[in-house]
C-alpha positions in Angstrom: 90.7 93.7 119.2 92.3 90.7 118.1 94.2 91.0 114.7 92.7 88.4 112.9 89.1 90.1 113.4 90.8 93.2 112.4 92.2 91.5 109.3 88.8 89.9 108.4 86.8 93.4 108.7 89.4 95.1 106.3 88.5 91.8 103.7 85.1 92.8 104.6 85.0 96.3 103.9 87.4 95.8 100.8 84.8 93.5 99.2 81.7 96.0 99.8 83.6 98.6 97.9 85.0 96.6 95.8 80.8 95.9 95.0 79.7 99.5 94.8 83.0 100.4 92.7 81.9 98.2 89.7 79.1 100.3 87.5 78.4 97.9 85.4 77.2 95.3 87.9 76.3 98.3 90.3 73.5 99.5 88.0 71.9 96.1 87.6 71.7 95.8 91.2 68.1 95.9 92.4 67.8 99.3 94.3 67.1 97.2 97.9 70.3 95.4 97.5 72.0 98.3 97.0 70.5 100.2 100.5 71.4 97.1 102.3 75.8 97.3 101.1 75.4 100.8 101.7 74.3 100.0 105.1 76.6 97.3 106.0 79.3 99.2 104.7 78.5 102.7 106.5 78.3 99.7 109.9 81.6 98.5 109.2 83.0 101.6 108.9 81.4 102.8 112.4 82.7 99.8 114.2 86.8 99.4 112.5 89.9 101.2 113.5 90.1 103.9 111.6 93.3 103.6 110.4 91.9 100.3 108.9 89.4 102.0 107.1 92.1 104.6 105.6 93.7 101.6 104.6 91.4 99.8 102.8 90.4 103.2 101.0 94.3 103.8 99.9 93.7 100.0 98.6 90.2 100.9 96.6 91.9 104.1 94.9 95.2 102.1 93.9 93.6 100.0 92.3 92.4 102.8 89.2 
């Protein structure tokens, strides 16, 4: 896999989390919205390296 897709999925997947990770804006998120980041983020996950995806969860719990 080329790196620059590999790159651009770990932006992806960042963002997603990034989405659910925010209560305030989480909660005032219509419910179908939420099943459909939820989704896209359980495919991303499926289809990324998995040390990509470790990555990009060590970057989501730095951050607290």
């Amino acid at each position: 896999m080329a790196v620059e897709t590999r790159h651009a999925e770990k932006n992806v997947l960042f963002d997603l989390l990034m989405i659910q990770r925010n209560k305030t804006d989480w909660e005032k998120t219509p419910d179908t919205v939420k099943m459909t980041i939820k989704l896209a983020t359980q495919r991303f996950i499926a289809i990324m390296e998995p040390e990509d995806v470790k990555l990009v969860q060590k970057a989501i719990m730095e951050i607290d």
